[in-house]
PLY file of the C-alpha trace (Angstrom):
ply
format ascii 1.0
element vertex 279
property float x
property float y
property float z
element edge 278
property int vertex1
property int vertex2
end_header
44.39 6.46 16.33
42.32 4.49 13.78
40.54 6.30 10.90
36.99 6.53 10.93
34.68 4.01 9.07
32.17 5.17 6.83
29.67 3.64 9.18
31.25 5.78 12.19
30.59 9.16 9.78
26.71 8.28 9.17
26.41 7.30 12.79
27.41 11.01 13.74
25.27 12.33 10.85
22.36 10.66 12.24
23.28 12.06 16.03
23.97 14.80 14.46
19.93 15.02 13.14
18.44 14.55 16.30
16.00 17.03 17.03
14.11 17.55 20.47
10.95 15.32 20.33
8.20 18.54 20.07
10.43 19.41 16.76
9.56 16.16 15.25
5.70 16.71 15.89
6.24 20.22 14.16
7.72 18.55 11.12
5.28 15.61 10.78
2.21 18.32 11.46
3.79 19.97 8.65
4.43 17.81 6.16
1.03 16.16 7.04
-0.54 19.01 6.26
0.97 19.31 2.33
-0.09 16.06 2.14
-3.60 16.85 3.20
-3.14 19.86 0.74
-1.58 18.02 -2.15
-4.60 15.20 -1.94
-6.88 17.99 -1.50
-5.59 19.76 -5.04
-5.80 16.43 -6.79
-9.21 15.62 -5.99
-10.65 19.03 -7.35
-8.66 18.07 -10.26
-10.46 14.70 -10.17
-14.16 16.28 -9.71
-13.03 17.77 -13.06
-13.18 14.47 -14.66
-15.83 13.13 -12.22
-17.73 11.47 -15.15
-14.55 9.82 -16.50
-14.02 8.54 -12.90
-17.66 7.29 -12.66
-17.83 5.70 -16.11
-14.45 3.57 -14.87
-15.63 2.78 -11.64
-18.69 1.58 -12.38
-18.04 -0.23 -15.61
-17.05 -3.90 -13.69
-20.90 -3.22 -12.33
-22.81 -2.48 -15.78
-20.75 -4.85 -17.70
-21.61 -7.58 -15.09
-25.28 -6.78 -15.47
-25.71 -6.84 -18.95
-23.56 -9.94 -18.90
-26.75 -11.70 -16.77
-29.19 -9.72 -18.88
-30.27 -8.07 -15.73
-31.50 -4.32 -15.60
-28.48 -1.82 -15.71
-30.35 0.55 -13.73
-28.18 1.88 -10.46
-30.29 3.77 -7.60
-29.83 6.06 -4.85
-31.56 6.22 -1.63
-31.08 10.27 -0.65
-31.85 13.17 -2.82
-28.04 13.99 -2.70
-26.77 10.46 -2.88
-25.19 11.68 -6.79
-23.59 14.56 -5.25
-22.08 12.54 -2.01
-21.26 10.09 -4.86
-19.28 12.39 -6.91
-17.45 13.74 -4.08
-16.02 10.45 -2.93
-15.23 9.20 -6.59
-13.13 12.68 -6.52
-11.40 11.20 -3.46
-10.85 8.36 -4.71
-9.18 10.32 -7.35
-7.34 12.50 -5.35
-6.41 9.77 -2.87
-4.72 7.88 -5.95
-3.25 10.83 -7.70
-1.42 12.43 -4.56
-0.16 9.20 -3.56
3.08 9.95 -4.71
3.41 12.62 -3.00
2.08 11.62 -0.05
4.74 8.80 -0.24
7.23 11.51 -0.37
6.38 13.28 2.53
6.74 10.30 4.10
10.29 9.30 3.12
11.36 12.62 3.53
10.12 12.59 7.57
11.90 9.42 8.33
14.95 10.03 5.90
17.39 11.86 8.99
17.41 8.73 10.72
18.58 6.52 8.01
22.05 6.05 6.87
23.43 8.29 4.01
23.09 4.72 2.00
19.59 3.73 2.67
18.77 7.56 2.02
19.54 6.68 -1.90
17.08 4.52 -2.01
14.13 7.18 -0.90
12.87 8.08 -4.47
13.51 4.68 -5.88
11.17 3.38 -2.79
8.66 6.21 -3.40
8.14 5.22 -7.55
8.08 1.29 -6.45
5.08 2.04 -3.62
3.53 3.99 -6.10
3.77 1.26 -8.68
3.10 -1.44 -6.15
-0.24 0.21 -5.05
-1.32 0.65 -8.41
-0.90 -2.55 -9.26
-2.62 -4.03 -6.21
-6.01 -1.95 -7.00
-5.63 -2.78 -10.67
-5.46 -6.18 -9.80
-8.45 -5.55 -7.51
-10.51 -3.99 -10.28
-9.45 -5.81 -13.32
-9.83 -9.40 -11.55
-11.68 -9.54 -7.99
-14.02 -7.33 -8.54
-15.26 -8.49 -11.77
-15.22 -12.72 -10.63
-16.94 -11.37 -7.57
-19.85 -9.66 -9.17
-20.66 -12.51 -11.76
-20.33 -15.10 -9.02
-22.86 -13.07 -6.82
-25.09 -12.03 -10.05
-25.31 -15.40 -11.32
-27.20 -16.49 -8.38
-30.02 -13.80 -9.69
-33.50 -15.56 -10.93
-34.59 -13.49 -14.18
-36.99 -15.71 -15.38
-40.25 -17.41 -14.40
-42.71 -16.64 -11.29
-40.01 -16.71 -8.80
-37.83 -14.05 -9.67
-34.59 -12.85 -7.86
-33.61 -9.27 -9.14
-30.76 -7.06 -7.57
-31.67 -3.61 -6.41
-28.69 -1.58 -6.05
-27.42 1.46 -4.92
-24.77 3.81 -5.84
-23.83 4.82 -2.17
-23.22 0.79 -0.81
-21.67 -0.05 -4.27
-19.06 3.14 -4.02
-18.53 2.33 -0.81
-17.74 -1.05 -1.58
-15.37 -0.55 -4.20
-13.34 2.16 -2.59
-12.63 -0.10 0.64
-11.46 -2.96 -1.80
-9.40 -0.55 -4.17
-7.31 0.91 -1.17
-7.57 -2.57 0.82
-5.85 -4.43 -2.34
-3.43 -1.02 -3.01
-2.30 -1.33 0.72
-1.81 -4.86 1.07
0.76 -4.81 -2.39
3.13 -2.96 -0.35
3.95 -5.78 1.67
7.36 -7.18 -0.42
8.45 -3.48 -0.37
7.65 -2.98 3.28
10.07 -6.11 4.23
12.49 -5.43 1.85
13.18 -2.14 3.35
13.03 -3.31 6.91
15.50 -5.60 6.22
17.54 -3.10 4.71
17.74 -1.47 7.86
18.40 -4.60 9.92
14.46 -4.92 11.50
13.17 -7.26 10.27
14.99 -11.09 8.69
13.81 -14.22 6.73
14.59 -16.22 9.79
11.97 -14.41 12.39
9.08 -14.42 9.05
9.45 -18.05 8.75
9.35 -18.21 12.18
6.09 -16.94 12.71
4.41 -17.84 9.56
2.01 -19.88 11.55
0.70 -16.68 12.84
1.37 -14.42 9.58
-1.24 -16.81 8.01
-4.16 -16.26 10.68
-3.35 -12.71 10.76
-3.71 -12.43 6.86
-6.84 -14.03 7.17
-8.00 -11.42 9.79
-7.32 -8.69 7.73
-8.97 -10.28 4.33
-12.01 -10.47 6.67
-11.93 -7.04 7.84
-11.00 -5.36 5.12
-13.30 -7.02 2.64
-17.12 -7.31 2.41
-18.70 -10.28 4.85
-18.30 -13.25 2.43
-15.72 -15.86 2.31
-15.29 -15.20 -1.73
-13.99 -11.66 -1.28
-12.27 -12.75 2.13
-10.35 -15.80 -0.16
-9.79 -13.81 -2.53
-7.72 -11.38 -0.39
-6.36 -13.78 1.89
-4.83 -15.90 -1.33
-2.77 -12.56 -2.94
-1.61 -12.14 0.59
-0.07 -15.04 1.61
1.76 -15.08 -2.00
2.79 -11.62 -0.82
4.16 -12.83 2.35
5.96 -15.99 0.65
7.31 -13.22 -1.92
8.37 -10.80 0.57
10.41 -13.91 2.99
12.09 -14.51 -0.43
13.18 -10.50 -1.19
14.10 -10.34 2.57
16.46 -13.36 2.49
18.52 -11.60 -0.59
18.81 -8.01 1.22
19.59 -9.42 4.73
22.03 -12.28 3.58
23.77 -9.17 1.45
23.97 -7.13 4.64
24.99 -9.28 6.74
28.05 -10.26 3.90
28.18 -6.62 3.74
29.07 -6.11 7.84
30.74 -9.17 8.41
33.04 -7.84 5.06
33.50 -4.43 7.59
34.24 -6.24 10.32
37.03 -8.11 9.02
38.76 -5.26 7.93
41.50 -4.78 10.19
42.00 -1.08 11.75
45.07 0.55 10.53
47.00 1.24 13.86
50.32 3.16 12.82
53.59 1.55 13.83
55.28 2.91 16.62
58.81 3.93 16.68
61.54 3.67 18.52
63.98 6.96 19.07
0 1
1 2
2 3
3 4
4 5
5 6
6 7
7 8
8 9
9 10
10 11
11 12
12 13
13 14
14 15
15 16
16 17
17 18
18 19
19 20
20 21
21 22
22 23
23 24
24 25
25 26
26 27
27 28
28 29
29 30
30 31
31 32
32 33
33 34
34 35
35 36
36 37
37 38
38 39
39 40
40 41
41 42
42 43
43 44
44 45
45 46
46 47
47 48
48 49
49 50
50 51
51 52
52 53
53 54
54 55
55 56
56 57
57 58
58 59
59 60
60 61
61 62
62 63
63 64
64 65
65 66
66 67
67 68
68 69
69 70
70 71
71 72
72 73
73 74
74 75
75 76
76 77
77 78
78 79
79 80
80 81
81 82
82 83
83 84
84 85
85 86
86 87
87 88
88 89
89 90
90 91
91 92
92 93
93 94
94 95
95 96
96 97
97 98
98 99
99 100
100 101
101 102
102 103
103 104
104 105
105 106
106 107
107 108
108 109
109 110
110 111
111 112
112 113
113 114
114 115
115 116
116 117
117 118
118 119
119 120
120 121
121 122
122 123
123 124
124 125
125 126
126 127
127 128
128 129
129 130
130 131
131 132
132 133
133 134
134 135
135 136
136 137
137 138
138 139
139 140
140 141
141 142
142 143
143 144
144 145
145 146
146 147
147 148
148 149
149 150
150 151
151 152
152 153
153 154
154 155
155 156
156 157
157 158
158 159
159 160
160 161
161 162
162 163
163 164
164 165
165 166
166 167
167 168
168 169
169 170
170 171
171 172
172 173
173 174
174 175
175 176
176 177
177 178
178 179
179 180
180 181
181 182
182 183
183 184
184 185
185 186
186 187
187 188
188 189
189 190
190 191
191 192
192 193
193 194
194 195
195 196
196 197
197 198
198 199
199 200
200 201
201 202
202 203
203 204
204 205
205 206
206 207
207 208
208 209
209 210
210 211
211 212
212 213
213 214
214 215
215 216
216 217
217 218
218 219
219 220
220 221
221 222
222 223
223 224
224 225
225 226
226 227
227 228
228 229
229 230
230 231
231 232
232 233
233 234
234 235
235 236
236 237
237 238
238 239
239 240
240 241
241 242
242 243
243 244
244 245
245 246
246 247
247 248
248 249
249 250
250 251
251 252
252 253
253 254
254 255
255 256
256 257
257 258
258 259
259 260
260 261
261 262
262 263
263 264
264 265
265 266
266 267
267 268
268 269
269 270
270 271
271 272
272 273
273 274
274 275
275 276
276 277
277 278
């Protein structure tokens, strides 16, 4: 009889896993639930510092303004439009600072059906998503949103009998921001999205090259729905993610020409069948 293959022994740990299909609801209500909890902790911690959240938020805005010598002045249309404001900048916060968490919870839920392999790669994955969505709101905040305002400002008429002054709000503005913040966070995750699927044999280079034709309209639908209705924010979204895409076809030719090395390697290994003897 041959000996087992490591791939045989996580194949029976993985059967091994399986739990009736109710008991997976349980779990994922479960560890929904801390994550509800742990985003819910985060943003009282965040209403803490609601006035160092508001300051950052809204500094692209004010700087912006004072760059076009326009009034600085931010309205609200409700008598608790500062309250409902501070409440969803201390979502914001707690959206961002139980994301790693969350991430966990995640990993954690799917991690019996991977291979004892791919399961050493769960924290690794949950500090690169974390870093990854960072990084795509930063690059939201630090760039877009600041070449989007002075694009749209500059248009404002300041001077002379005909003039053109923006009258803005704290409630549209927030709610602005926010949707581009965890647009651009979500989309960053694409090169670490492929890279695990093809880690796990779902997804190759050879089937995203062969629909890139369609990846690129798709990206284009989601810049448009995911960003305000003009084609500057829309571009702006739709450029990072076709880089993205090009980036992740590139990490998921490494990891699936490794693996398939890696099986074809197992393969060839030939099964050690003991000799048999003659009395």
């Amino acid at each position: 009889m041959a000996p087992k293959r490591p791939a045989d022994d996580d194949q029976a740990r993985i059967d091994e896993s399986r739990a009736p299909f109710l008991a997976h609801l349980e779990e994922l209500r479960w560890r929904l639930w801390r994550s509800i909890l742990a985003i819910l902790v985060a943003a009282v911690v965040s209403y803490l510092i609601h006035d160092i959240l508001y300051a950052f938020l809204t500094a692209p805005l004010y700087e912006t303004l004072a760059k076009h010598n326009l009034d600085t002045a931010v309205k609200f249309r409700t008598i608790q439009g500062p309250f409902m404001f501070h409440m969803k900048v201390a979502l914001i916060g707690g959206i961002f600072f139980g994301l790693p968490f969350l991430l966990y919870q995640l990993w954690q839920f799917v991690a019996p059906g991977l291979y004892r392999r791919e399961k050493k790669v769960v924290l690794p994955f949950v500090t690169l998503s974390t870093l990854f969505f960072v990084g795509g709101a930063s690059f939201c905040y630090y760039w877009v949103i600041p070449f989007g305002f002075d694009f749209f400002l500059d248009f404002a008429v300041t001077e002379g009998p005909h003039k053109l002054l923006p009258e803005i709000n704290i409630e549209d503005y927030l709610d602005m921001v926010m949707k581009m913040l965890l647009a651009f966070g979500g989309v960053f995750e694409m090169p670490l999205i492929s890279a695990f699927l093809a880690g796990v044999g779902v997804l190759t280079h050879r089937g995203m090259l062969k629909v890139w034709r369609y990846a690129v309209v798709v990206i284009f639908v989601i810049a448009a729905v995911l960003t305000p209705p003009d084609w500057i924010s829309q571009v702006m979204m739709a450029i990072p993610l076709l880089l993205l895409y090009g980036l992740s076809i590139g990490v998921t030719y490494l990891i699936t020409t490794r693996r398939e090395k890696a099986l074809a390697a197992l393969d060839a290994e030939p099964a050690d069948v003991p000799e048999s003897g003659h009395n």
